[in-house]
C-alpha positions, 0 to 999 in steps of 0.5 A: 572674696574680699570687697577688694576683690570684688569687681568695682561697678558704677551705677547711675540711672536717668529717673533719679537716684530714689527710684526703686528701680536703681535700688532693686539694681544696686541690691542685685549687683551688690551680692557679688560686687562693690557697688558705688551709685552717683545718680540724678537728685530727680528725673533726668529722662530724655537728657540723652549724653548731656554734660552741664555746663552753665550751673556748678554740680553739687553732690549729696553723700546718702547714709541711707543707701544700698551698696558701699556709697551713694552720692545724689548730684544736680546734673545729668546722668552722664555728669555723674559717671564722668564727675565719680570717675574723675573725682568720687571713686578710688579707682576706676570701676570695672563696669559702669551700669545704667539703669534700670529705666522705667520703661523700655529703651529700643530702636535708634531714636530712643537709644539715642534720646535716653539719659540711661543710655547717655549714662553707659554711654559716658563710661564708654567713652572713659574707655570703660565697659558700659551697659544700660538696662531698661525694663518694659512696663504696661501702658496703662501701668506706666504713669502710676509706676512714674509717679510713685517712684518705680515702688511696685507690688505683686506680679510686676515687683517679682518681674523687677526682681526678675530683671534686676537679678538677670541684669547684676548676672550679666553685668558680671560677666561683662566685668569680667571681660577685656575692655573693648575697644570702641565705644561699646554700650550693652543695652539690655531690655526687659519685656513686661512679665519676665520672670528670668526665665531666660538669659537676654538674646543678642539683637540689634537697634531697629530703626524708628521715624518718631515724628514731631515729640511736642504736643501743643498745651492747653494753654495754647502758647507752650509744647509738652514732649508727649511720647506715643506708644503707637509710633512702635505699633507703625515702626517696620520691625526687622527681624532680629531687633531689639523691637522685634524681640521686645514684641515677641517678650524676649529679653535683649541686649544690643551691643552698640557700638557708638564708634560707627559714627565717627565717619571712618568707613566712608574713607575706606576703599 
């Protein structure tokens, strides 16, 4: 098959464009796509859909990257789908991919908080397929991986190998399907230790109270958002959800539809 050919995917993330997680994700899905990555410079986790306005962006063009190309810009997940679109790509992708998040992104309050899922959401609003992937990680695991830039070793670099192939698979697929009308996002999740042996199950977002996110520092005049792993442990899980399925270590993918929201059903007899 000719790189022409081939299907066109757009790949960002919201931990920044050096995170090995993006990188194992473009290595996977270049082996049967073209690839073309506008990602974050840095972090940009808890963002959810924001566009920026009030600063211009600026875009870096990597040498050094996996895929066709690369562009690094100052500004969110989901102004690096719409700023590639609309000024970077010479044609408009077959699927926007998202991902992979450090870290599991479940149950409506996160889905709608994540930049990785602001990202998909972005493309799906451009009338594009869309899909963001996440990928469970320890507790006790999580900081260390954060802070060395999601480079893993032993065990959890074949479980991110494992996730990254699986994810390029269904990417794939999707591509290779209708565009769907709505604004459809694939969520994918990945629990801690998947080895591919087993294809993502269809799930839907359960339903989450997380409560106040902002912790007072020590400082005794400013708040830090800190997250709590045990508001998941006190979350009712419904059977068949994405939070179910992550708690009994199964791969998942929601589809959410996003055009739900728009109020139309109250309207209807």
């Amino acid at each position: 098959m000719s790189e022409k050919d081939k299907p066109l995917v757009l790949a960002t993330n919201d931990d920044g464009i050096h995170s090995n997680f993006l990188i194992r994700l473009v290595e996977a899905l270049s082996k049967n796509c073209e690839v073309i990555t506008c990602a974050p410079d840095g972090e940009r986790s808890w963002i959810g859909h924001a566009i920026t306005r009030h600063q211009p962006l600026k875009t870096e063009k990597l040498k050094k990257y996996p895929g066709k190309e690369a562009y690094s810009v100052n500004g969110t997940p989901a102004d690096c789908v719409n700023l590639a679109v609309g000024n970077l790509l010479d044609r408009e992708p077959d699927i926007v991919v998202s991902g992979i998040n450090l870290g599991y992104n479940v149950t409506m309050p996160m889905v709608l908080s994540s930049g990785t899922v602001g990202g998909a959401m972005e493309g799906a609003l451009l009338g594009l397929r869309a899909m963001a992937v996440s990928l469970a990680l320890p507790n006790n695991e999580f900081d260390e991986i954060r802070e060395g830039g999601g480079k893993v070793t032993g065990e959890m670099a074949k479980t991110l190998e494992a996730a990254a192939e699986s994810a390029a698979k269904y990417a794939c697929t999707i591509a290779s399907m209708p565009t769907p009308e709505g604004l459809t996002v694939h969520n994918v999740n990945y629990p801690p230790g998947y080895k591919g042996e087993h294809d993502p199950i269809l799930t839907f977002a359960n339903s989450l109270k997380l409560n106040s996110l902002f912790d007072l520092n020590e400082d005794g005049k400013s708040y830090q958002l800190t997250y709590k792993t045990e508001w998941l442990d006190k979350a009712k899980i419904e059977v068949g959800s994405d939070l179910w399925a992550l708690q009994e270590n199964m791969a998942t993918v929601s589809r959410l539809d996003f055009s739900e929201a728009c109020g139309k059903k109250y309207l209807e007899p």
